[in-house]
Backbone as a printed PyTorch tensor [residue, N CA C, xyz], in Angstrom:
tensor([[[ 19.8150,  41.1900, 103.2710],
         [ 18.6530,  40.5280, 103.8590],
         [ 19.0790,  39.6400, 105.0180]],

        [[ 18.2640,  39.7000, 105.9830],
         [ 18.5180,  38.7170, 106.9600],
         [ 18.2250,  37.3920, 106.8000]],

        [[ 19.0720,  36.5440, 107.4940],
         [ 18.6410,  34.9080, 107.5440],
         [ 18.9430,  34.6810, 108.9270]],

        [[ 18.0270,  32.9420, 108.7250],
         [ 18.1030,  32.3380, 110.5070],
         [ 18.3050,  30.9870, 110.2490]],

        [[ 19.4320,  30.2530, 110.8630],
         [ 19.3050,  28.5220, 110.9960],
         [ 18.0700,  28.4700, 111.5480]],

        [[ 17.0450,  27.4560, 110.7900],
         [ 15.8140,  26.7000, 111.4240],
         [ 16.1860,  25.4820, 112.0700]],

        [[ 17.1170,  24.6950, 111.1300],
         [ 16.9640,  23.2410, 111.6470],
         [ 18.4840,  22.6040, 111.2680]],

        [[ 19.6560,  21.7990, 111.3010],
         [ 20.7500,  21.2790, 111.1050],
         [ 20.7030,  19.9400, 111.8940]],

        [[ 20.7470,  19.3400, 110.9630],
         [ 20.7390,  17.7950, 111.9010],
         [ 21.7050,  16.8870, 110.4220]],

        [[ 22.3400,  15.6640, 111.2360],
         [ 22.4700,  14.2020, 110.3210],
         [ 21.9390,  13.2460, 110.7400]],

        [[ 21.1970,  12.6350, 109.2920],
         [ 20.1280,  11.6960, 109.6320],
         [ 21.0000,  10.5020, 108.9600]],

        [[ 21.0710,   8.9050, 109.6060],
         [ 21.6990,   8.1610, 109.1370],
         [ 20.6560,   6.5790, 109.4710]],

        [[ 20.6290,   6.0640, 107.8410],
         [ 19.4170,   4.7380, 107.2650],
         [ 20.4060,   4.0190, 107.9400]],

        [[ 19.8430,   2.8640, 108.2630],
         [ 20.6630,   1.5510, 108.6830],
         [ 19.5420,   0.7830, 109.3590]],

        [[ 20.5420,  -0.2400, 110.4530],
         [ 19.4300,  -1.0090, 111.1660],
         [ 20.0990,  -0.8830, 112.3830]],

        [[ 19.3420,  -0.1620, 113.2000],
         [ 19.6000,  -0.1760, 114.8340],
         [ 19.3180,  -0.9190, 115.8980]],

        [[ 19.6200,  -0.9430, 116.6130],
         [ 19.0340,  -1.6890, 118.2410],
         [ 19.0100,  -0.4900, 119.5410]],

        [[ 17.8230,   0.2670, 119.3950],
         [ 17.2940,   1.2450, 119.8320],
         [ 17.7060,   0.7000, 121.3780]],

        [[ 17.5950,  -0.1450, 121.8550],
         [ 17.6680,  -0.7140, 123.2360],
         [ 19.3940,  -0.8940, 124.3790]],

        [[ 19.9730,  -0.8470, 123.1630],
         [ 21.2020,  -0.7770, 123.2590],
         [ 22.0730,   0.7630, 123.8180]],

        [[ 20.7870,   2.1060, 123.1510],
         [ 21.1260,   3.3940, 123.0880],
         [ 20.7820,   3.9770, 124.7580]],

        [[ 20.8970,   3.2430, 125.9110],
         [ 20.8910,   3.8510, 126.8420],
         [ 21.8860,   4.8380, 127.5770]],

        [[ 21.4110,   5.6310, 128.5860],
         [ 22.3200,   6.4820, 129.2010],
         [ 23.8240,   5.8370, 129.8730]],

        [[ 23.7870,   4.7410, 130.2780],
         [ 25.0780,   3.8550, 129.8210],
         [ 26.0620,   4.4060, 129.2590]],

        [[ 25.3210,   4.1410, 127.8090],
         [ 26.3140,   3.9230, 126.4050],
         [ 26.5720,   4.7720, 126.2450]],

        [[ 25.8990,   6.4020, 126.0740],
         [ 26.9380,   7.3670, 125.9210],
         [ 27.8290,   7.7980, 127.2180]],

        [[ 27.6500,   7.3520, 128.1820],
         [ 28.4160,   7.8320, 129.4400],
         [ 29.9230,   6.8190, 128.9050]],

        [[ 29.8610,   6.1260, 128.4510],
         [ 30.6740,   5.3440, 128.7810],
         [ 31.5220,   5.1460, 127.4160]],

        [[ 30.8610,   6.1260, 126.3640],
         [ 31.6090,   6.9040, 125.1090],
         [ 31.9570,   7.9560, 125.5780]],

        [[ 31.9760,   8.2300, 126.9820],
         [ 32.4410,  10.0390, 127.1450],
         [ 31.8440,  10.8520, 126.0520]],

        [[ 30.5700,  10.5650, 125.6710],
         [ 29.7540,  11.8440, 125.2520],
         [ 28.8650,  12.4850, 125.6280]],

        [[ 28.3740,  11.9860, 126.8040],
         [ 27.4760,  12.8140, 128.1640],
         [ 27.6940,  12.5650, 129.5080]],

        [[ 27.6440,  12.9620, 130.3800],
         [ 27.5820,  13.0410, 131.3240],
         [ 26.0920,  13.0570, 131.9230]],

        [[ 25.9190,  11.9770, 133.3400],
         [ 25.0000,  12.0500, 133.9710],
         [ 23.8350,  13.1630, 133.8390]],

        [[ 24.1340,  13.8400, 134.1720],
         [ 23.8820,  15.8120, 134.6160],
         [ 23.3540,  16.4420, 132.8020]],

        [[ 24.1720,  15.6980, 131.9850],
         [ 23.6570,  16.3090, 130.7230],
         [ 22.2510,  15.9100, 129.9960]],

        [[ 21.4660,  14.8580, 130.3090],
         [ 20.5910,  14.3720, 130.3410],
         [ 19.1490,  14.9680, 130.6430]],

        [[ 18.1810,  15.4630, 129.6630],
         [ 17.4060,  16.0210, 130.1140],
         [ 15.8660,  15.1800, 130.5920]],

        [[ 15.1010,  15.5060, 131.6550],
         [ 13.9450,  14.7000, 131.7100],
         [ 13.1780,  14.1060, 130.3990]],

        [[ 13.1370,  14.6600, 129.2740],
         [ 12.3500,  14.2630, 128.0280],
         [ 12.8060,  13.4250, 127.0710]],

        [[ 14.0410,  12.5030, 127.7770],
         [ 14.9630,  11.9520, 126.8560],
         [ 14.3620,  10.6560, 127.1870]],

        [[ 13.8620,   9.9710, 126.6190],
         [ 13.3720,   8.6150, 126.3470],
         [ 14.1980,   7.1830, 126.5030]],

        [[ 13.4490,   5.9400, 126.5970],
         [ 14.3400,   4.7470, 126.3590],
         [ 13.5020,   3.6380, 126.7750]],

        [[ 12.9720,   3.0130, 125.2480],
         [ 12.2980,   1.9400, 125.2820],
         [ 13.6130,   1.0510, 124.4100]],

        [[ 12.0890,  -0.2780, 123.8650],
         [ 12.8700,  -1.2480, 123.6780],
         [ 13.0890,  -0.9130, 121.8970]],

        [[ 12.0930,  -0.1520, 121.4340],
         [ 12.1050,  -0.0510, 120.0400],
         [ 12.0190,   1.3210, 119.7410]],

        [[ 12.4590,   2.4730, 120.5150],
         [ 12.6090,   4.1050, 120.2020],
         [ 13.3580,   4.7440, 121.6210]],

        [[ 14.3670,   5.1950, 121.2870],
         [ 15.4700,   5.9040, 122.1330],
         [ 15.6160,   7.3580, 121.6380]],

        [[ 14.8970,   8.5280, 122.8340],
         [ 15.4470,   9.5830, 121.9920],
         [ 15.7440,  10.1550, 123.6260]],

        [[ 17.3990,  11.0920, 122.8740],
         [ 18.4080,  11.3780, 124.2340],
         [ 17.8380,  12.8700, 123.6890]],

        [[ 17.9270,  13.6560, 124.6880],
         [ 18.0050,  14.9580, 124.2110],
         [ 18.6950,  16.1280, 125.8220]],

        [[ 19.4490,  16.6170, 125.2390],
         [ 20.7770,  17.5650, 126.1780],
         [ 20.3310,  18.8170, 125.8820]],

        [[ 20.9770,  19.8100, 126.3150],
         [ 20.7320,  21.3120, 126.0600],
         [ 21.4630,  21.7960, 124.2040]],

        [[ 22.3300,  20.8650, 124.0570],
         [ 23.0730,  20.7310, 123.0630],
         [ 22.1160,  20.0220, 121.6420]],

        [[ 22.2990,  18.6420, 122.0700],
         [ 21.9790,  17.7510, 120.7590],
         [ 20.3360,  17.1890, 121.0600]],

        [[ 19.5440,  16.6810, 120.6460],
         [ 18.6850,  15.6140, 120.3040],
         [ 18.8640,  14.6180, 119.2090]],

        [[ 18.6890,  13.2620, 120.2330],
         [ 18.8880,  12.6520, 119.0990],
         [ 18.1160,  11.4700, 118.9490]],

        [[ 17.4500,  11.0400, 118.2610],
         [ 16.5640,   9.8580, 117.8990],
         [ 16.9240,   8.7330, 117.4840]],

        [[ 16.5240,   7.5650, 117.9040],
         [ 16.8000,   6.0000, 117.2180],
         [ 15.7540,   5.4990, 116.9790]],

        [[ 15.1570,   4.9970, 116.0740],
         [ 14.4960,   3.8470, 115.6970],
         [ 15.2140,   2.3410, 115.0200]],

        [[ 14.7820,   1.8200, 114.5930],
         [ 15.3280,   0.3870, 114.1590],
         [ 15.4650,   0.3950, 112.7500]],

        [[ 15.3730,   1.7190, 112.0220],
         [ 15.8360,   2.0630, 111.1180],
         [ 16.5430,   3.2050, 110.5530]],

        [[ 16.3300,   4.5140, 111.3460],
         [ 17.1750,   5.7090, 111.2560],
         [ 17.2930,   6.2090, 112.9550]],

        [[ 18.7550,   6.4220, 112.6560],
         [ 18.9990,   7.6060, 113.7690],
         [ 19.4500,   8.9880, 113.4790]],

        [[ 18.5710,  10.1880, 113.7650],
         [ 18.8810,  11.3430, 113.3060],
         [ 19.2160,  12.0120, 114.6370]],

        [[ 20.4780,  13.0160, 114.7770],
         [ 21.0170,  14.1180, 115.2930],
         [ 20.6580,  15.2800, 115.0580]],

        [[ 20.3130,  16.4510, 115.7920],
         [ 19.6340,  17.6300, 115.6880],
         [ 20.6050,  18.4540, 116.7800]],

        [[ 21.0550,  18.9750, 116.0740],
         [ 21.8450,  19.9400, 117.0530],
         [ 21.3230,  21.5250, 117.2590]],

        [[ 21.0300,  21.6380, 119.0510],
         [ 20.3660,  22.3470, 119.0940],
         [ 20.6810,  24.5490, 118.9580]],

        [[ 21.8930,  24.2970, 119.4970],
         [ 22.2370,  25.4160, 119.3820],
         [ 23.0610,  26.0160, 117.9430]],

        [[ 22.6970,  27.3020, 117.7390],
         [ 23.4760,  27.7350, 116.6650],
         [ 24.0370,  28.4430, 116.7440]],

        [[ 24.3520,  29.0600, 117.7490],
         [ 25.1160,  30.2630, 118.0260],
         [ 26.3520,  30.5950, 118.1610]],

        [[ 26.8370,  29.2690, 118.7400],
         [ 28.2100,  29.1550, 119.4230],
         [ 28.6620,  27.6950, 118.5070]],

        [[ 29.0970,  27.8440, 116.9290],
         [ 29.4820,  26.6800, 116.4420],
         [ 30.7320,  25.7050, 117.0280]],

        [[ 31.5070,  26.4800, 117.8310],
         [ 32.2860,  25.5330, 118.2200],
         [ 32.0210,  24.4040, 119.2790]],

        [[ 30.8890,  25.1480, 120.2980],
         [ 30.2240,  23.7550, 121.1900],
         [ 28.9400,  23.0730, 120.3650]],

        [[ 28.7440,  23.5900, 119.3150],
         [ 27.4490,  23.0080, 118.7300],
         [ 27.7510,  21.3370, 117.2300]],

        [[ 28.6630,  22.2350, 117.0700],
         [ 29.6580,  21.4550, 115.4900],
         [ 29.8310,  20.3290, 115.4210]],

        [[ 29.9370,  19.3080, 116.5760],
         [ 30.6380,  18.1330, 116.5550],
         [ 30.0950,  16.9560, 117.9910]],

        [[ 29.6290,  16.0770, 117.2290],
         [ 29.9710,  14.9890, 118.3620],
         [ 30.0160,  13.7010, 117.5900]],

        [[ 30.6750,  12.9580, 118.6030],
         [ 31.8520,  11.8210, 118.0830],
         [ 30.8590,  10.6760, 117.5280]],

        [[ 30.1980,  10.9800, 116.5290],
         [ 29.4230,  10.0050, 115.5850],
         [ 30.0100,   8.6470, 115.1630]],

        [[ 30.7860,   8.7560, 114.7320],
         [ 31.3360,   7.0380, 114.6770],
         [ 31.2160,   6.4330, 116.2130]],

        [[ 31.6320,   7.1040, 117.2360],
         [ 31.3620,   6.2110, 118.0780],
         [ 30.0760,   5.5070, 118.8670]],

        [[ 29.0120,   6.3530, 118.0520],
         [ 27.5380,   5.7580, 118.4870],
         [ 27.5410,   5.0870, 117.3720]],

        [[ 27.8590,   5.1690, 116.4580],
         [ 27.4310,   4.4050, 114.9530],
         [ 28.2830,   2.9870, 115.2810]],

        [[ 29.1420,   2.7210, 116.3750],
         [ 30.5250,   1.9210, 116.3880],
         [ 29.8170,   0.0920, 115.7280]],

        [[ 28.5830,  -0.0610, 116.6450],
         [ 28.2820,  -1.5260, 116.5190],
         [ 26.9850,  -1.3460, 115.0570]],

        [[ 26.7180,  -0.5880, 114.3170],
         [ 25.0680,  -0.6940, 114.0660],
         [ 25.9230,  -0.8370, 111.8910]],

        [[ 24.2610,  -1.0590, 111.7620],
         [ 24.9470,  -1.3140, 110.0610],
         [ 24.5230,   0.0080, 109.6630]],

        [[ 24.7610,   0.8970, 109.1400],
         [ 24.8360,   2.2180, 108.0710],
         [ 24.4750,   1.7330, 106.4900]],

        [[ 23.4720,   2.2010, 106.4550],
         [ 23.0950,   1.7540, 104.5310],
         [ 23.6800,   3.3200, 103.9520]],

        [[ 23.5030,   4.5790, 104.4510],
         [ 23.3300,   5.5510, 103.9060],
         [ 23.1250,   6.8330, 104.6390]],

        [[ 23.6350,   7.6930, 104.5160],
         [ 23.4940,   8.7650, 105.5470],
         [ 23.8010,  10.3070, 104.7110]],

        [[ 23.3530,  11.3940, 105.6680],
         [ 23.1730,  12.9200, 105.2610],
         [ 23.0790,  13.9830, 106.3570]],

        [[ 24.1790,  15.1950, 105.5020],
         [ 23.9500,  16.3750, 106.7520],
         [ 22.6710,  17.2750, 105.7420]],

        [[ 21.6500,  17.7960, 107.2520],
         [ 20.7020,  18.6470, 106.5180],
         [ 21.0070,  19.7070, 107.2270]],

        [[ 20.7730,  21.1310, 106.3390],
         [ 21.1000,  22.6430, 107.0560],
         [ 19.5000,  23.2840, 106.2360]],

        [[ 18.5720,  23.7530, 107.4270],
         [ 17.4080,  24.3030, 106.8700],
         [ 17.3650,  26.3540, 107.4340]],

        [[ 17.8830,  26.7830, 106.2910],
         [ 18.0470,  28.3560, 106.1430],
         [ 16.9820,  29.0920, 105.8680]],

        [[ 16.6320,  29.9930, 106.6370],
         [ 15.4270,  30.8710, 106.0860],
         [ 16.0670,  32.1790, 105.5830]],

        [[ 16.0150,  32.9280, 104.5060],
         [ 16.5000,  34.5260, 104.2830],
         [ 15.1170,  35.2920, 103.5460]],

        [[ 15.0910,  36.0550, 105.0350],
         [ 13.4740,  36.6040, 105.2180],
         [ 13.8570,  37.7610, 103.4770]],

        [[ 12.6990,  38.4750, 102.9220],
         [ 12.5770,  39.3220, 102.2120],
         [ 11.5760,  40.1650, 102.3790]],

        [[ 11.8040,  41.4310, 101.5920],
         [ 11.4400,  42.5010, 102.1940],
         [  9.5230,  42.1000, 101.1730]],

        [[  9.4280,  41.4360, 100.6280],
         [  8.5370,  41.3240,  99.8190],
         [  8.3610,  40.0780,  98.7950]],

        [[  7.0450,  39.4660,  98.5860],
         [  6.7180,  37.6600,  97.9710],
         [  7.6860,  38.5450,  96.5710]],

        [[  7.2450,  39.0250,  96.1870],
         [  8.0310,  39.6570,  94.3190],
         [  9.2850,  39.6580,  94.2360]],

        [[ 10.3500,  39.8880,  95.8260],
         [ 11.9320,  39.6530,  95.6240],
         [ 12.2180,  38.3890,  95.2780]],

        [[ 11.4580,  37.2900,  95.1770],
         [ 11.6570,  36.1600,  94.7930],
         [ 12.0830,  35.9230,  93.0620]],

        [[ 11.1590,  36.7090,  92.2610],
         [ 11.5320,  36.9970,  91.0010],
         [ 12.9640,  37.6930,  90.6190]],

        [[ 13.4960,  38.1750,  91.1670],
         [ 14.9170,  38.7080,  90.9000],
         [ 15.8520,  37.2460,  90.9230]],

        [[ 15.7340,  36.5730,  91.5210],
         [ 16.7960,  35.4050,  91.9010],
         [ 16.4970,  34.3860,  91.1690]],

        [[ 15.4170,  34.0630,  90.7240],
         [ 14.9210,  32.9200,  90.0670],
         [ 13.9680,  33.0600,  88.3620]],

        [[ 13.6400,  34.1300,  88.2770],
         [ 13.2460,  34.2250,  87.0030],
         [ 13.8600,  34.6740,  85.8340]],

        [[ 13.5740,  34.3280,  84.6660],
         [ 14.1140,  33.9520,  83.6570],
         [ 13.6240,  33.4960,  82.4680]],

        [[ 13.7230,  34.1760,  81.5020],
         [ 12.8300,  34.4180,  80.1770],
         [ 12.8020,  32.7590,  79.5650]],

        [[ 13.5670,  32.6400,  79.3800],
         [ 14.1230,  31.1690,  78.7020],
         [ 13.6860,  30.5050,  79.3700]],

        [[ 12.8170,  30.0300,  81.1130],
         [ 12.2460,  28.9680,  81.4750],
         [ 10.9390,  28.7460,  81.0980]],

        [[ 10.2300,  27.7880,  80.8230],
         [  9.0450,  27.6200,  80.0370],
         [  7.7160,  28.1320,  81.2330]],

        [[  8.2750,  27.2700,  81.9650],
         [  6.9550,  27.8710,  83.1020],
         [  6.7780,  29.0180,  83.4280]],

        [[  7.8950,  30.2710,  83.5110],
         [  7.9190,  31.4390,  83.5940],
         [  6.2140,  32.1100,  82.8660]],

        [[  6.4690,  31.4210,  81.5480],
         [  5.4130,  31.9720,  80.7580],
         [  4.2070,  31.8850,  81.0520]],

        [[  4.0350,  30.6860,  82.2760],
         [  2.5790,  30.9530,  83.1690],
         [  2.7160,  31.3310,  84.4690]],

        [[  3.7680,  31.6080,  85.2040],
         [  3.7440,  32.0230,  86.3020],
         [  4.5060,  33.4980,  86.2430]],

        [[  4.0790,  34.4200,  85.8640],
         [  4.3290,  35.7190,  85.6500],
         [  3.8280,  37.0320,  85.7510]],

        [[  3.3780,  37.1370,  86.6700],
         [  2.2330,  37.9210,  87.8280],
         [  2.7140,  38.1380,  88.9910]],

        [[  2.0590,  39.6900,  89.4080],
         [  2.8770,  40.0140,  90.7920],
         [  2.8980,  39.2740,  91.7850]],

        [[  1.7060,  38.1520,  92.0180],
         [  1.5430,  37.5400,  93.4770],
         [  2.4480,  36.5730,  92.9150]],

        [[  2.9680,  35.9550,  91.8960],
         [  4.1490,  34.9460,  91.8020],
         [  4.9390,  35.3410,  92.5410]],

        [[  5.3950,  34.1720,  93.5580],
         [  6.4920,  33.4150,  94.1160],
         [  7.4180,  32.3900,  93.4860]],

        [[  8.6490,  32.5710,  93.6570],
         [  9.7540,  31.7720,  92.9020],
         [ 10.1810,  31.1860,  93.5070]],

        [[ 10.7140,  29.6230,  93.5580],
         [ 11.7200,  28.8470,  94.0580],
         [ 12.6390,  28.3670,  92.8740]],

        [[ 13.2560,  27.1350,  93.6160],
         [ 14.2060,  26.4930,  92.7230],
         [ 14.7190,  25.2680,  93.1010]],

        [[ 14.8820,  24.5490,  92.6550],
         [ 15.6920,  23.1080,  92.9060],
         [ 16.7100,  22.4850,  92.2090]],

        [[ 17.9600,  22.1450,  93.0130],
         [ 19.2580,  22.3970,  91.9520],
         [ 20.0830,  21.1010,  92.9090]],

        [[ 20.7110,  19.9910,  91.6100],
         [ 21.4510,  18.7410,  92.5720],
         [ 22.6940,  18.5550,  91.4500]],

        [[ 23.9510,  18.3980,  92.8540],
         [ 25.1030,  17.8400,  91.6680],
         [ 25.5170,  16.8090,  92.4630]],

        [[ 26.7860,  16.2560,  91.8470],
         [ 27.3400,  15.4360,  92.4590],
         [ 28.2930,  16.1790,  93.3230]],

        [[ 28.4910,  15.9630,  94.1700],
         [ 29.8980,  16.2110,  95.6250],
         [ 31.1530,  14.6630,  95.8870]],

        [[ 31.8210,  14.9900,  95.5880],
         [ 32.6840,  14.0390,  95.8440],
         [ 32.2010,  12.6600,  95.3450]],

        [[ 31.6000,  11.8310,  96.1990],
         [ 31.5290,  10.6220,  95.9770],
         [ 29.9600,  10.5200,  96.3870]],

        [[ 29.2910,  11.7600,  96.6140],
         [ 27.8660,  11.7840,  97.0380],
         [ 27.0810,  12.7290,  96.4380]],

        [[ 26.3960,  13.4410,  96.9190],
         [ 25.5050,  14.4980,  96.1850],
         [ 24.7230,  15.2350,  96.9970]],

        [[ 24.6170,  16.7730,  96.1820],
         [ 24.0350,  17.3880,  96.9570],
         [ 23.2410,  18.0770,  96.4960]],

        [[ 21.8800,  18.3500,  97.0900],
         [ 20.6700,  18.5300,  96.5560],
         [ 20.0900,  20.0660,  97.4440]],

        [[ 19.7790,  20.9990,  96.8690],
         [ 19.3500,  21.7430,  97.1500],
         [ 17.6260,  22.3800,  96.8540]],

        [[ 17.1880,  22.4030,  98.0490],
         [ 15.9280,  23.1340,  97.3330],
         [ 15.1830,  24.0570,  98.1560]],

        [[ 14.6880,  25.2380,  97.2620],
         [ 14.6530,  26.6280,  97.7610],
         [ 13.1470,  26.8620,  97.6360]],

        [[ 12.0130,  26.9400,  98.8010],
         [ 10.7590,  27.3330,  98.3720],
         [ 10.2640,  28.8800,  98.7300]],

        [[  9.5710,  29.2570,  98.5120],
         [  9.2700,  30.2890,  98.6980],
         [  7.9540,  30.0900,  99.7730]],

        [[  8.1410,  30.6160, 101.0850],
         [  7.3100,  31.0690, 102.1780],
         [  7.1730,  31.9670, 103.2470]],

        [[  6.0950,  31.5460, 104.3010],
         [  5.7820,  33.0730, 104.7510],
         [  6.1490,  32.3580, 106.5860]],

        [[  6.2370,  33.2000, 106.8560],
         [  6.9160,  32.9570, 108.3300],
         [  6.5600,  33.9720, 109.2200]],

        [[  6.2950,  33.1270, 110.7160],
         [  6.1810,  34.6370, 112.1540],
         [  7.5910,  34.6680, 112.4980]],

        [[  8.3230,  35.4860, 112.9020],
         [  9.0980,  36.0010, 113.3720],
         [  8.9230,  35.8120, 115.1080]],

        [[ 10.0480,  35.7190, 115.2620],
         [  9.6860,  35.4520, 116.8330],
         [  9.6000,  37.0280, 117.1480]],

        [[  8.7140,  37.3330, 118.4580],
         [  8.4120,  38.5680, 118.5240],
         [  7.2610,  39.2040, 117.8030]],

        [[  6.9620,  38.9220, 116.4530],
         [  6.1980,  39.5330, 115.3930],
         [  4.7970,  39.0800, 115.8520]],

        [[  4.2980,  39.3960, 115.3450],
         [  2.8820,  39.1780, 114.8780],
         [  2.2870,  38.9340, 113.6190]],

        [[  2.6780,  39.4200, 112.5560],
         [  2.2810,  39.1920, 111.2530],
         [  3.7880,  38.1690, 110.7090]],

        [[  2.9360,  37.9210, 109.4880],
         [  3.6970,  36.8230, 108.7290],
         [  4.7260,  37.7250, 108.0070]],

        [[  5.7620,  36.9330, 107.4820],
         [  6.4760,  37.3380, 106.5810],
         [  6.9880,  37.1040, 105.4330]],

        [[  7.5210,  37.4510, 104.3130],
         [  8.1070,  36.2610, 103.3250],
         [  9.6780,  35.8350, 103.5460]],

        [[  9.7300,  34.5750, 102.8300],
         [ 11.1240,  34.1770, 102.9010],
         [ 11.3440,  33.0750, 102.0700]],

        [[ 12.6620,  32.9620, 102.0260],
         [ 12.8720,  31.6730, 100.8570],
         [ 13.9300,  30.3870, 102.0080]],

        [[ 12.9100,  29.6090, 101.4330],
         [ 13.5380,  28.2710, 102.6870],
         [ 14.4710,  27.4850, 101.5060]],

        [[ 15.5930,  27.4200, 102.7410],
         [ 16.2900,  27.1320, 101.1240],
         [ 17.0720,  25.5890, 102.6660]],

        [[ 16.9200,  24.1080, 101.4150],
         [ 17.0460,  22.9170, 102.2220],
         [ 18.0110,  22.4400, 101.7530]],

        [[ 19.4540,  22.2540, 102.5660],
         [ 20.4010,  21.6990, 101.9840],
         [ 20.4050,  20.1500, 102.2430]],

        [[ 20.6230,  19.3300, 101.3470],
         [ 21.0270,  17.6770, 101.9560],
         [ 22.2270,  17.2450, 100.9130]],

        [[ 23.1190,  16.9850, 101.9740],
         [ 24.4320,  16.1370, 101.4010],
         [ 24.6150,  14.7100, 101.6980]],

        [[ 24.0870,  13.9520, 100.9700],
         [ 23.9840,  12.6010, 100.9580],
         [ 24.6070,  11.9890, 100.4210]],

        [[ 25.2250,  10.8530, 101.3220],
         [ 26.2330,   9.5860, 100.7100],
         [ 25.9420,   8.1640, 101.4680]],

        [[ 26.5940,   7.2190, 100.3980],
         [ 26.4450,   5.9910, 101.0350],
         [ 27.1480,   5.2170, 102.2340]],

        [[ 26.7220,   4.6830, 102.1050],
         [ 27.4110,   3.5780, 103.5630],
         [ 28.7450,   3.5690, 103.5590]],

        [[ 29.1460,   3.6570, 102.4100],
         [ 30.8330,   2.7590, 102.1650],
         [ 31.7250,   4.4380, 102.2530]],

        [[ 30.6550,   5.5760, 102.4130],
         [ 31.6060,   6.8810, 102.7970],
         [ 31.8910,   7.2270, 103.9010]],

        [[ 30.7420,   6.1990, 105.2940],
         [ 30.8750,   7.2580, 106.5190],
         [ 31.9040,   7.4000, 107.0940]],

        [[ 33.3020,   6.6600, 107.0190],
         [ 34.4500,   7.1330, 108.2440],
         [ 35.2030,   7.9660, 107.3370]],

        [[ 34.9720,   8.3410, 105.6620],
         [ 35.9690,   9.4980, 105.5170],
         [ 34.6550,  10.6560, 105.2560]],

        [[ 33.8410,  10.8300, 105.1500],
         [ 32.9450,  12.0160, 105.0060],
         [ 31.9060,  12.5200, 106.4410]],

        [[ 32.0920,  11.8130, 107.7240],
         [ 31.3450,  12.4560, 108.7120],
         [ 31.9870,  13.1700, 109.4690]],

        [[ 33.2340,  12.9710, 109.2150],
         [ 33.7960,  13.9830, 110.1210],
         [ 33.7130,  15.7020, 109.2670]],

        [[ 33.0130,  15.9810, 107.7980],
         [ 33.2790,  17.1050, 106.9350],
         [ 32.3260,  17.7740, 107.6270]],

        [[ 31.3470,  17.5770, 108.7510],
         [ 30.2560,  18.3020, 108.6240],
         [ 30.5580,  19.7010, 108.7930]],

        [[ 31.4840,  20.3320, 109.3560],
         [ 31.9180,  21.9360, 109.4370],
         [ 32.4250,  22.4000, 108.1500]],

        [[ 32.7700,  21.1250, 107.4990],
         [ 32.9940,  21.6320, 106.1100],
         [ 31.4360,  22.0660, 105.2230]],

        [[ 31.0990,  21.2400, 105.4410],
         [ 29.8560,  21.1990, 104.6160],
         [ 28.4850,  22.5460, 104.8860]],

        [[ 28.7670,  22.8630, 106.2260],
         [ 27.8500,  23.9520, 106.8670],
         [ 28.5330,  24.9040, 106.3430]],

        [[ 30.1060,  24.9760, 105.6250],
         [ 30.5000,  26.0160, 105.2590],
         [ 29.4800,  26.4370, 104.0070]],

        [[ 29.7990,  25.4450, 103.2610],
         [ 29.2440,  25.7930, 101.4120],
         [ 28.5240,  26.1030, 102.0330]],

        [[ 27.1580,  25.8510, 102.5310],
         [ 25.7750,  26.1400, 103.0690],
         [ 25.5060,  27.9460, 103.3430]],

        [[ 26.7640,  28.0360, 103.8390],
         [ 26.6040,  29.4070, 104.7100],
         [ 27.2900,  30.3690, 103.1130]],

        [[ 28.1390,  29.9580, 102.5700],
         [ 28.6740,  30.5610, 101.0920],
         [ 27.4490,  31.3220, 100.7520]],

        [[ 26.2930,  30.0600, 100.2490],
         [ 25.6160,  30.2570,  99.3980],
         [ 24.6670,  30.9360,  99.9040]],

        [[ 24.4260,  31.0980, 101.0410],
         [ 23.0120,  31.7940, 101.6360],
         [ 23.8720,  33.0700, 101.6470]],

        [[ 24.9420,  33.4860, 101.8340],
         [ 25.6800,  34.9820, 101.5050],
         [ 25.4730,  35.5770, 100.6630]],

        [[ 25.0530,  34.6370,  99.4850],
         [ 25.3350,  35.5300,  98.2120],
         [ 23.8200,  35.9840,  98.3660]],

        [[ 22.6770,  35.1360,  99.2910],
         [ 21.3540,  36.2510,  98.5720],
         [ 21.0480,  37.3160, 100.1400]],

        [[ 22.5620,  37.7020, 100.2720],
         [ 21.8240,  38.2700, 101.2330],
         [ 22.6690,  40.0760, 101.4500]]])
């Protein structure tokens, strides 16, 4: 079955100074350049959002989330030097999200992957138009990771009609006191991501 990255970003709680996040400051982190800067990139006193051909990225005075735009080419897409925008601000808590779609040929392939005699609800949701998901969290290292898989219908770029698919939402979340040894894992972490969407495909 086929799949598509929808969405990959890290979103990180704290307390910011949105005003501080001007074209300046990353020029002068050597993480953009003049020229990389697109017209739609913002900068007030209380919401800063930069956005490049590469990244978007948002500040408020309480989260700043990263959205990286391309997926194609992981080696220019994978990485930018996050501690050094994070350098002055407080971090309560932070997370990488990877949002996977793996289209199916039909809503009923959902029952092969997820159903199961022994679950109680099975016993009312057990009919052809049933759709299956799932939601599944452990611990990871010193954080946790939470997965959850819904079942929906999607256009296809190109298409015209809808389709089915299972959106399956990864978040690896940890606290404050992890970010300088766990932000640099994020290529690690897109790995498991990509593991597990292998196996339903």
């Amino acid at each position: 079955m086929e799949s598509q990255i929808l969405n990959k970003n890290i979103v990180v709680l704290g307390e910011f100074k949105p005003v501080q996040f001007d074209k300046l400051f990353f020029i002068k982190k050597n993480l953009f350049k003049e020229m990389d800067f697109l017209p739609t990139s913002i900068f007030l006193p209380e919401l800063a959002i930069i956005e490049t051909n590469r990244f978007l990225i948002e500040i408020n005075q309480s989260k700043l989330t990263i959205t990286y735009k391309l997926f194609n080419n992981d080696n220019e897409s994978s990485y930018l030097n996050i501690e050094a925008i994070l350098e002055n601000s407080k971090v309560k808590a932070f997370g990488f999200n990877f949002k996977i779609d793996v289209f199916l040929n039909a809503k009923t392939e959902s029952k092969k992957f997820f159903f199961f005699k022994e679950n109680l609800l099975n016993n009312y949701f057990n009919s052809e138009d049933t759709a299956y998901g799932y939601f599944i969290s452990k611990n990871l290292d010193t954080g946790r990771l939470n997965l959850d898989i819904k079942p929906v219908q999607l256009q296809k770029v190109g298409e015209s009609k809808l389709v089915d698919a299972l959106d399956f939402n990864f978040n690896f979340h940890f606290e404050h006191s992890e970010i300088n040894s766990q932000i640099k894992r994020y290529a690690e972490f897109e790995e498991i991501t990509k593991k597990i969407i292998k196996s339903y495909e």
